[in-house]
C-alpha positions as CSV (number, residue, x, y, z in Angstrom):
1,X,-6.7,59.9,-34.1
2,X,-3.3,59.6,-33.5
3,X,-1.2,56.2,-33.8
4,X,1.0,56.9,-30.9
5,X,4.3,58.5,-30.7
6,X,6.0,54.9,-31.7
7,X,4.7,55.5,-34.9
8,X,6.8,57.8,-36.4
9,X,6.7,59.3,-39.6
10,X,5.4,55.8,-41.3
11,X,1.7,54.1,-40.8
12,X,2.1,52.0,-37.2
13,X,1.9,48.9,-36.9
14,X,-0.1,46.5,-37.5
15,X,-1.8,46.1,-34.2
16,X,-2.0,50.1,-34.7
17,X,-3.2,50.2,-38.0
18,X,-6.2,47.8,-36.4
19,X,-6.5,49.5,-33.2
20,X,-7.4,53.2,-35.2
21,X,-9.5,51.3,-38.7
22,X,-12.0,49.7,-35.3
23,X,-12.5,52.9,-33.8
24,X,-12.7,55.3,-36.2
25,X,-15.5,52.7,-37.4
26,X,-17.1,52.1,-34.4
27,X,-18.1,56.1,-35.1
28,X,-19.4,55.2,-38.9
29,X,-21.4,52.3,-36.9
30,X,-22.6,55.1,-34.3
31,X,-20.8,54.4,-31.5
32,X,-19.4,57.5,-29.2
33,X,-16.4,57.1,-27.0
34,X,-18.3,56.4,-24.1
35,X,-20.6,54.0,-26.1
36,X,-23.9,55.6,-25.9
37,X,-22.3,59.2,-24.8
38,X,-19.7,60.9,-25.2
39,X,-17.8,60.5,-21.7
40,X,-14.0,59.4,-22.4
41,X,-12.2,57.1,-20.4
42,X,-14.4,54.6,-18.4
43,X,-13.2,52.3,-16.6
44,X,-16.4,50.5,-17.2
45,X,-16.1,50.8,-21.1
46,X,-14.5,47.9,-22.5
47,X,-14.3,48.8,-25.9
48,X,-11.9,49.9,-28.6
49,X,-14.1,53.1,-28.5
50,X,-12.2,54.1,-25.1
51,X,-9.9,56.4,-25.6
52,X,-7.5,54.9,-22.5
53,X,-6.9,51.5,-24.2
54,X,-4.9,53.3,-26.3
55,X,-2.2,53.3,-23.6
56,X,-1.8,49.3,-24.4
57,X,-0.1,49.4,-27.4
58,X,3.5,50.0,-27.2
59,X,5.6,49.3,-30.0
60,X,3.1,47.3,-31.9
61,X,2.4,44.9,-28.6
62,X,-0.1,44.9,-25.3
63,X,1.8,46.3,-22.2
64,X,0.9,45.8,-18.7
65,X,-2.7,45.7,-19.7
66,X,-5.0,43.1,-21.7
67,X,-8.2,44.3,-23.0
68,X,-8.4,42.8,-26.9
69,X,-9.0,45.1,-29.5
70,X,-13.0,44.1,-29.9
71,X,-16.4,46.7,-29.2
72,X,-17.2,45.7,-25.9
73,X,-19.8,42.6,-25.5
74,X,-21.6,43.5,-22.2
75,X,-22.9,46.4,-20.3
76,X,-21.2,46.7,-17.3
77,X,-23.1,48.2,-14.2
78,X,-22.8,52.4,-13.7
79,X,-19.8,53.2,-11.1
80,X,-20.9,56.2,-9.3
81,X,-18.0,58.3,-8.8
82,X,-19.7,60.1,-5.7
83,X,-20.4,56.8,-4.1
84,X,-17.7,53.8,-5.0
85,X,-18.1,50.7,-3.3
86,X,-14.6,48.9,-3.5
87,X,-16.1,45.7,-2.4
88,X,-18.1,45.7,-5.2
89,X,-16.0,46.0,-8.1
90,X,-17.1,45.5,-11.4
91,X,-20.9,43.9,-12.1
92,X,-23.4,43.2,-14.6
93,X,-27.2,43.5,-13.7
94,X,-26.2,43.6,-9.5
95,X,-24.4,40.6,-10.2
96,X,-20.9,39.9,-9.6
97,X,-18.3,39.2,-12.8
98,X,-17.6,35.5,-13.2
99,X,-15.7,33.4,-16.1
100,X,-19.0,33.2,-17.6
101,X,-19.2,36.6,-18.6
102,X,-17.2,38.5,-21.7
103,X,-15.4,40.9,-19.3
104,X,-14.2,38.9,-17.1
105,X,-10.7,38.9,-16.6
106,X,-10.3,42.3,-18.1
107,X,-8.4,45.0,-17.7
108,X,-8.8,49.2,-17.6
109,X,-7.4,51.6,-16.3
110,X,-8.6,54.6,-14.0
111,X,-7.2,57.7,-12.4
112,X,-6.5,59.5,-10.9
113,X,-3.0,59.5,-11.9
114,X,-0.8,57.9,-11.5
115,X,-3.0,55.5,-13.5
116,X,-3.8,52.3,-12.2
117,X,-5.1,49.1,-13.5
118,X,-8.0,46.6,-12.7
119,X,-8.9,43.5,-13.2
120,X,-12.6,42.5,-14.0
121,X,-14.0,40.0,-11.6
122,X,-10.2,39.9,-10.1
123,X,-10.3,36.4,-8.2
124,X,-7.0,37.0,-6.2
125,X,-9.8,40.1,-4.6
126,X,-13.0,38.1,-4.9
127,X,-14.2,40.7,-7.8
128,X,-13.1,44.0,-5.0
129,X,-11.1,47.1,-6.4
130,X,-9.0,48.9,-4.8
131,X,-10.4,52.4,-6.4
132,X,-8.2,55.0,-4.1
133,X,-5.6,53.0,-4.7
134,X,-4.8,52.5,-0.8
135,X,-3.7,49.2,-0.8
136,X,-6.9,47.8,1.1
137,X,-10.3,47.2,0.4
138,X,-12.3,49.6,1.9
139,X,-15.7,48.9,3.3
140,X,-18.3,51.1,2.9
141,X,-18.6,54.2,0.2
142,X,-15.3,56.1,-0.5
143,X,-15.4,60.0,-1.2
144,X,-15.4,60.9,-4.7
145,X,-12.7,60.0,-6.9
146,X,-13.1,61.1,-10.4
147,X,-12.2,57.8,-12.3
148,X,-11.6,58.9,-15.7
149,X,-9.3,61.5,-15.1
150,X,-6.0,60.1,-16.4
151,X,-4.1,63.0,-16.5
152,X,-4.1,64.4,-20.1
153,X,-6.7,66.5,-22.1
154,X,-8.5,63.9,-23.8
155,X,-8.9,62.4,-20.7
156,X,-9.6,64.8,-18.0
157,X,-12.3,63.8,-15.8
158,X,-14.1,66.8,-17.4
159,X,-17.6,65.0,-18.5
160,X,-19.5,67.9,-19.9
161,X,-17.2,70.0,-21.9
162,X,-17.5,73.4,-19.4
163,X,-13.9,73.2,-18.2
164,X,-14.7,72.0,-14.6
165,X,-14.0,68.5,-13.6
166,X,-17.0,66.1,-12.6
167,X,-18.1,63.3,-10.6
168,X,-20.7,61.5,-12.4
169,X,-22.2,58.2,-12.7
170,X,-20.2,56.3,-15.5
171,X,-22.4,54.4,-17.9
172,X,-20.8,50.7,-19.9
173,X,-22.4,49.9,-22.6
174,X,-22.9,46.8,-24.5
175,X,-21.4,47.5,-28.3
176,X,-22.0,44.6,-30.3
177,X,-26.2,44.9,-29.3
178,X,-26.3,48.5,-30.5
179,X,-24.7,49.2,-33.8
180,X,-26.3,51.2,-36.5
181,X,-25.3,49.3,-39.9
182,X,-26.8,51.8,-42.1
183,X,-24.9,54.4,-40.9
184,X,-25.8,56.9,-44.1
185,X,-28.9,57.6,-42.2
186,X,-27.0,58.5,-38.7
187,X,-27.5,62.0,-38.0
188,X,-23.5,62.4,-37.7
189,X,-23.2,62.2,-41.9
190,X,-24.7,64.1,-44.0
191,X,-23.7,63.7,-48.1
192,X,-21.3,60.9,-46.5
193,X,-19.4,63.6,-45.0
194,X,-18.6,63.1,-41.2
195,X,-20.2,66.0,-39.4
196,X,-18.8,67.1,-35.7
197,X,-19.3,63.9,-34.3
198,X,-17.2,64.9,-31.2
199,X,-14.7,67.0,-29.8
200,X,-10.8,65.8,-31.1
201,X,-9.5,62.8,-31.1
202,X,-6.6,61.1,-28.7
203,X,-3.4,62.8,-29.9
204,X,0.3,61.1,-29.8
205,X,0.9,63.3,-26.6
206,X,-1.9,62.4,-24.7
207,X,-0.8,58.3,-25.2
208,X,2.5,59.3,-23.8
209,X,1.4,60.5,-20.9
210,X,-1.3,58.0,-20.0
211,X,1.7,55.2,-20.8
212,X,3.8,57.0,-18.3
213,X,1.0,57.6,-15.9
214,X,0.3,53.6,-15.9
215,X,4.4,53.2,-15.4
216,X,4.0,55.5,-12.5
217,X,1.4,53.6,-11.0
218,X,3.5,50.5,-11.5
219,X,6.3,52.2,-9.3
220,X,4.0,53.1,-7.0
221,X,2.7,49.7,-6.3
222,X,6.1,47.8,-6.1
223,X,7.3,50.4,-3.5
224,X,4.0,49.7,-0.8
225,X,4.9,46.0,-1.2
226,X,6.1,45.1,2.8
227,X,9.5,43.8,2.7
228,X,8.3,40.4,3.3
229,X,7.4,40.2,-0.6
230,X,11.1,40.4,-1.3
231,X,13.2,36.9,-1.6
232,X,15.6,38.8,0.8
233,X,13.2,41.2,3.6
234,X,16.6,42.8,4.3
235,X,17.6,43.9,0.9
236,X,13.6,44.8,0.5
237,X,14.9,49.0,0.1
238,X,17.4,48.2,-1.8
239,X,15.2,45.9,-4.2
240,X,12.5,49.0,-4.3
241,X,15.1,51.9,-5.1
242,X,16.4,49.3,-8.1
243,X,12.9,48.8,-9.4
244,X,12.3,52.5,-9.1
245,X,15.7,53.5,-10.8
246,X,14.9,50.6,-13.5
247,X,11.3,52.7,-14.1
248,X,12.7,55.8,-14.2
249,X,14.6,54.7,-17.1
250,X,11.2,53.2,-18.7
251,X,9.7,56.7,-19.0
252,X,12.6,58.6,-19.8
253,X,12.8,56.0,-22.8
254,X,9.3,57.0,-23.3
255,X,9.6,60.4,-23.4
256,X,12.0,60.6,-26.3
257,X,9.9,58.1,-28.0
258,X,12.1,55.5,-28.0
259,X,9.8,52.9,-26.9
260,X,11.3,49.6,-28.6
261,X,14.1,50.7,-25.7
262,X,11.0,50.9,-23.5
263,X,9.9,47.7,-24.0
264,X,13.0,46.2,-23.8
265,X,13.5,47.1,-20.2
266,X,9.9,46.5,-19.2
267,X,11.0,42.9,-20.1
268,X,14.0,43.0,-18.2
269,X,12.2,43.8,-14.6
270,X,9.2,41.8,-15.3
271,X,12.3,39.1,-15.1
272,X,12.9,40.1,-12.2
273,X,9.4,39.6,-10.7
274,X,7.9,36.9,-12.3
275,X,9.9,33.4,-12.9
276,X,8.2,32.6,-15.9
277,X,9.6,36.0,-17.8
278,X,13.3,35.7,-15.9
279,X,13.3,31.6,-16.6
280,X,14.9,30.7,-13.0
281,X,12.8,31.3,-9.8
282,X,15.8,32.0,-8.2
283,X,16.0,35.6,-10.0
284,X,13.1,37.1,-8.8
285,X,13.3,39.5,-6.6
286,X,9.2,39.8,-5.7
287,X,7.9,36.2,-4.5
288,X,4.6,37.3,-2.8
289,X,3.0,39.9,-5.0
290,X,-0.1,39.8,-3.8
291,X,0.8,41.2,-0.3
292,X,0.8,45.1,-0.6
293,X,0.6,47.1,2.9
294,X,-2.2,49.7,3.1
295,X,-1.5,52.7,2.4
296,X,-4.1,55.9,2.9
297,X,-4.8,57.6,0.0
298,X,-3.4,61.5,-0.4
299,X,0.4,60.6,1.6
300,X,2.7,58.1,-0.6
301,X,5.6,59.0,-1.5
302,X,5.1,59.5,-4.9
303,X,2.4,62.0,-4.5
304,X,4.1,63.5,-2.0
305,X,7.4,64.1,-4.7
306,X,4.8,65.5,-7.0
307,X,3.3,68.2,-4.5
308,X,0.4,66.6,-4.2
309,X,1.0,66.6,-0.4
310,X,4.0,67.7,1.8
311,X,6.4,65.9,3.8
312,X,5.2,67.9,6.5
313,X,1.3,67.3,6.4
314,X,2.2,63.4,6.3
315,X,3.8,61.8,9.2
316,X,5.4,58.2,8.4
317,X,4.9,55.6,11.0
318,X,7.9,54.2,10.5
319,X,10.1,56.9,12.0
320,X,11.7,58.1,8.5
321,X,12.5,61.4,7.9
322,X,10.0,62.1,5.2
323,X,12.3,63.2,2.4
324,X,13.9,59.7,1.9
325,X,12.9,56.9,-0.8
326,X,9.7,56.2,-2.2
327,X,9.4,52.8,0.0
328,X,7.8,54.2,2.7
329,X,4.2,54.2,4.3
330,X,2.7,56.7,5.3
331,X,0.1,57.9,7.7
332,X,-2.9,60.2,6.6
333,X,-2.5,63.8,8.5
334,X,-4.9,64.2,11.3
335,X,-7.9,66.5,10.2
């Protein structure tokens, strides 16, 4: 179980130190990384046992995400990768996420990458998530979108172990109700000596990426916000090429490991979107966050730079060339 690349050559820090001695226990205590199986990554698996809450921790503090560093209290209803309702979102026994329950208020994230985050029983959606990441909530069930892929090896969307990726129906799990105190007599020791319990643990590298996958994410988000979520609508491409310059930096930073520097410059453009970080209202540059244009899935312009889709296969409806900025919608090919 690795620390994370911030680590360096000494033990983490404290949060770090706590994050690893809770999951490495949670396996004494005879939970998997799915809970009950061994499926990494859910976005349904609020738990220190999931491996993509690892992402969180940068430099010793939550980033961009809140889940807190506890074995998840509730079973969250299966989300059917084949089948996703996104006006359904998250729920417990059919029932829609409230304040009254544990999760609520949560966050995890999900892939595909670039990885994205949700919100448990978001209000500002009415409890909806946006799972293709479209900018709209899409009635009716969305084609299959493997959910725990987040890009890197220990969290590939590959459920069984045979090397091909799957679409499964993703299990929560409540922790707390199901742990095995006497843990001598779990089948995994044997002469307390841990037997193969699982397939390796989260590596330094695989946190790197899933941190720059949810900084991706980020970027892609702030450039589908209309220009009428800018204080200036006119300056609204200029505003989305700084933000995207500003995260650029962000994961260069993080791909050296220098993450205090990381940090730092998180910081300085969440000033620049959210008055209480910047200290003056009047230096934001976001003032309606919440508005975000839809966008099909498969044609941004991030996806399209990664080669996901060509400029060609993707016509933009708003006359650009298709090889400009990354503030552009654009328009799902015809079939």
């Amino acid at each position: 179980m690795g620390l994370g690349p911030d680590a360096g050559e000494g033990n983490g820090t404290e949060l770090q130190q706590a994050w690893v001695f809770m999951h490495e226990l949670g396996h004494n205590l005879g939970l998997a990384h799915g809970g009950a199986d061994s499926i990494r990554c859910k976005p349904n698996y609020l738990s220190v046992m999931n491996y993509s809450f690892s992402t969180k921790i940068i430099a010793g503090r939550p980033i961009l995400t809140y889940t807190p560093l506890d074995y998840s209290r509730e079973a969250l209803d299966p989300l059917d990768e084949t089948a996703l309702d996104e006006t359904v979102g998250f729920t417990v026994g059919g029932m829609p996420v409230t304040l009254l329950n544990p999760s609520y208020l949560l966050t995890a994230p999900f892939g595909p990458r670039p990885i994205h985050v949700a919100t448990v029983g978001d209000p500002f959606q009415n409890g909806a998530i946006d799972w293709n990441s479209s900018g709209a909530i899409e009635a009716g069930k969305l084609p299959p979108r493997n959910l725990n892929n987040l890009g890197v090896s220990a969290c590939n969307g590959d459920d069984d172990g045979d090397g091909v990726e799957d679409f499964t129906a993703l299990a929560g799990f409540n922790d707390w109700a199901s742990l095995k105190y006497n843990f001598r007599g779990s089948k995994h020791f044997d002469d307390f000596q841990q037997l193969d319990f699982e397939s390796r643990e989260v590596t330094n590298f695989d946190i790197r990426e899933m941190r720059i996958g949810i900084i991706e994410a980020f970027d892609e988000t702030i450039q589908d916000l209309p220009d009428s979520a800018f204080d200036i609508a006119t300056s609204a491409t200029q505003r989305k090429q700084d933000f995207h310059n500003a995260l650029l930096g962000v994961t260069a930073f993080l791909k050296v490991d220098d993450v205090q520097s990381a940090v730092s410059a998180l910081f300085r453009i969440r000033g620049r979107m959210d008055r209480l970080a910047g200290g003056e209202p009047s230096d934001d540059w976001i003032v309606k966050y919440r508005s975000r244009n839809p966008r099909p899935d498969g044609c941004s312009a991030p996806r399209i730079a990664a080669g996901r889709r060509t400029a060609a296969e993707c016509k933009r409806w708003d006359g650009s060339d298709g090889r400009g900025g990354r503030n552009r919608q654009i328009e799902r090919p015809a079939e």
